[in-house]
Short mmCIF file of the C-alpha atoms (twelve columns), coordinates in Angstrom:
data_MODEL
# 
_entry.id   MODEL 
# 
loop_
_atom_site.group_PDB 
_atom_site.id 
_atom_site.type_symbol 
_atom_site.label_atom_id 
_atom_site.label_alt_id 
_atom_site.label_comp_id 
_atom_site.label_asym_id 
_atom_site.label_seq_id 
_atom_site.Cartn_x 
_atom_site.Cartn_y 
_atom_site.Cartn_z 
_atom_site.pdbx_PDB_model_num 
ATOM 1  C CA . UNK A 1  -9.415  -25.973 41.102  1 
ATOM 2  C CA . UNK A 2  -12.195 -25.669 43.725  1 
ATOM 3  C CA . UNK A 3  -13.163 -22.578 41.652  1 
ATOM 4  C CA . UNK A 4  -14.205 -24.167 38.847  1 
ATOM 5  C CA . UNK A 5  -16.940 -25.913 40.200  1 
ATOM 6  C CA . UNK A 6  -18.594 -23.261 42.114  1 
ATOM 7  C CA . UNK A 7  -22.052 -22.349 41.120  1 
ATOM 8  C CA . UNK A 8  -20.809 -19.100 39.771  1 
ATOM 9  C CA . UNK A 9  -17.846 -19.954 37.678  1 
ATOM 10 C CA . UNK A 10 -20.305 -22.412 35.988  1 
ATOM 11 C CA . UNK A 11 -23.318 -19.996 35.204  1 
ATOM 12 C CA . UNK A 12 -20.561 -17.198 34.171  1 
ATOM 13 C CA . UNK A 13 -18.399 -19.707 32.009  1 
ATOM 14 C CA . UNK A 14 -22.477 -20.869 30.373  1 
ATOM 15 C CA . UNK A 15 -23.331 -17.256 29.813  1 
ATOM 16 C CA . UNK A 16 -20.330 -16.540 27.861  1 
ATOM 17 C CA . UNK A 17 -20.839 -19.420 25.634  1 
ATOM 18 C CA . UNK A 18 -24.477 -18.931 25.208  1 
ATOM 19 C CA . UNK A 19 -23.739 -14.763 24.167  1 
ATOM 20 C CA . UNK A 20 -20.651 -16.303 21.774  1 
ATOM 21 C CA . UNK A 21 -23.116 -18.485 20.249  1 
ATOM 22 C CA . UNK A 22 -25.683 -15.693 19.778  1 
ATOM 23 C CA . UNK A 23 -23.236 -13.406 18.213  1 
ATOM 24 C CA . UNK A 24 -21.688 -16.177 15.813  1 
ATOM 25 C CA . UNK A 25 -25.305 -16.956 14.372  1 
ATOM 26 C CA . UNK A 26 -26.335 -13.194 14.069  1 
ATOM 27 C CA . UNK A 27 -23.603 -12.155 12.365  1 
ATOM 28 C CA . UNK A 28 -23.239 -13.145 8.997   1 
ATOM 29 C CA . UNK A 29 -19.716 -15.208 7.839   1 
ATOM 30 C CA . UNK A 30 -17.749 -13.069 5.438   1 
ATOM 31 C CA . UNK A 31 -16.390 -15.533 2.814   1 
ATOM 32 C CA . UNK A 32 -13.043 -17.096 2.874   1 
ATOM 33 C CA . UNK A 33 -10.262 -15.304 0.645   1 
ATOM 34 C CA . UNK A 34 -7.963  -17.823 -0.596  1 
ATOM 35 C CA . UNK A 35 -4.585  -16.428 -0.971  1 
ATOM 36 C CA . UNK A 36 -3.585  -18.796 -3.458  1 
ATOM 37 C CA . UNK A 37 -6.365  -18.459 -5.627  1 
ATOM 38 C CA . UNK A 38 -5.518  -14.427 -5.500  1 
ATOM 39 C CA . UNK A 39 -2.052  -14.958 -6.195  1 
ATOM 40 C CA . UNK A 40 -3.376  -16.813 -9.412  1 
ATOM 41 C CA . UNK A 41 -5.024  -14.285 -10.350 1 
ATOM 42 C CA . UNK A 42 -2.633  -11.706 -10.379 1 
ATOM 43 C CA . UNK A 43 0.091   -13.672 -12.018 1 
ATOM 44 C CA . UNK A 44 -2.192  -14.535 -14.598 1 
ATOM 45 C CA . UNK A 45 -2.773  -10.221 -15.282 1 
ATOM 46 C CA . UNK A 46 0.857   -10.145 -15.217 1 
ATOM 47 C CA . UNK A 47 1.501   -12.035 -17.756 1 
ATOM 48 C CA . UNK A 48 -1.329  -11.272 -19.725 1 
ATOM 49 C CA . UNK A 49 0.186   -7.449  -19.813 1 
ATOM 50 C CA . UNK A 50 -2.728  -6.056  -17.320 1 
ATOM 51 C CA . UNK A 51 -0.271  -5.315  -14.485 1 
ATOM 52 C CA . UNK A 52 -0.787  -5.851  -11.050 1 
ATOM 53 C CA . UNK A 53 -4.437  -5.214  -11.008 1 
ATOM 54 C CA . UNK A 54 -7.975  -6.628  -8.997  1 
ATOM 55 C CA . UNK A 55 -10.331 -8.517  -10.523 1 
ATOM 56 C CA . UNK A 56 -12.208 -5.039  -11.503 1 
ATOM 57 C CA . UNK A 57 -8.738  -3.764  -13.591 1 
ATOM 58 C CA . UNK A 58 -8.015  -1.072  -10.726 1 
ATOM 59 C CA . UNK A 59 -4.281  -1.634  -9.815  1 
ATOM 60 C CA . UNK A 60 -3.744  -3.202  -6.137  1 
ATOM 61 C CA . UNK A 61 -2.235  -3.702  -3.479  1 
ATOM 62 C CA . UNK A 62 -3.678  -6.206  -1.286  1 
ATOM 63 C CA . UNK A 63 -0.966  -8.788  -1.926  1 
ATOM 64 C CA . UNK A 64 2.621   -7.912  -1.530  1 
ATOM 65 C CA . UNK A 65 3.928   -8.474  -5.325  1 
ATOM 66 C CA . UNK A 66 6.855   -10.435 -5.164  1 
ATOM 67 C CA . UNK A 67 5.358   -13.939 -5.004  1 
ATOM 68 C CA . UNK A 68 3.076   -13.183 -7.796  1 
ATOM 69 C CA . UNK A 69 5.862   -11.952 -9.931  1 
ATOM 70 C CA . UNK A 70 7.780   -15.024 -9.100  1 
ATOM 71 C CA . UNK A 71 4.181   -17.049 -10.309 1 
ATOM 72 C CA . UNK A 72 4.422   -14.925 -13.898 1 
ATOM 73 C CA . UNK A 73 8.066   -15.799 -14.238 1 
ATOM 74 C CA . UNK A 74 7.093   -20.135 -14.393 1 
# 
């Protein structure tokens, strides 16, 4: 592990971590999806007759339909 503490193993490993820090604050967070939430959702269109459709009434297909179905049936 002499390698580690070589001058240039440190000032690589720093740069790294400096650029990753860089690029996390410049690029903006997309928001957090949360699958159960979405599931909600489209068990709730289900059994309100709309089908298996997105928030904007277009049908889908981002979620795989058998869990939501299985939602609709309780």
């Amino acid at each position: 592990m002499s390698w580690i503490r070589t001058p240039g193993a440190i000032q690589v490993f720093l740069f790294a971590l400096i650029v990753r820090f860089i690029v996390l604050l410049a690029i903006p967070a997309a928001p957090i999806s949360d699958d159960a939430s979405d599931y909600d959702r489209l068990a709730h269109a289900i059994v309100n007759g709309e089908g298996y459709v997105s928030e904007t009434g277009q049908p889908t297909s981002m979620r795989p339909p058998l869990y939501s179905y299985v939602l609709a049936a309780f």
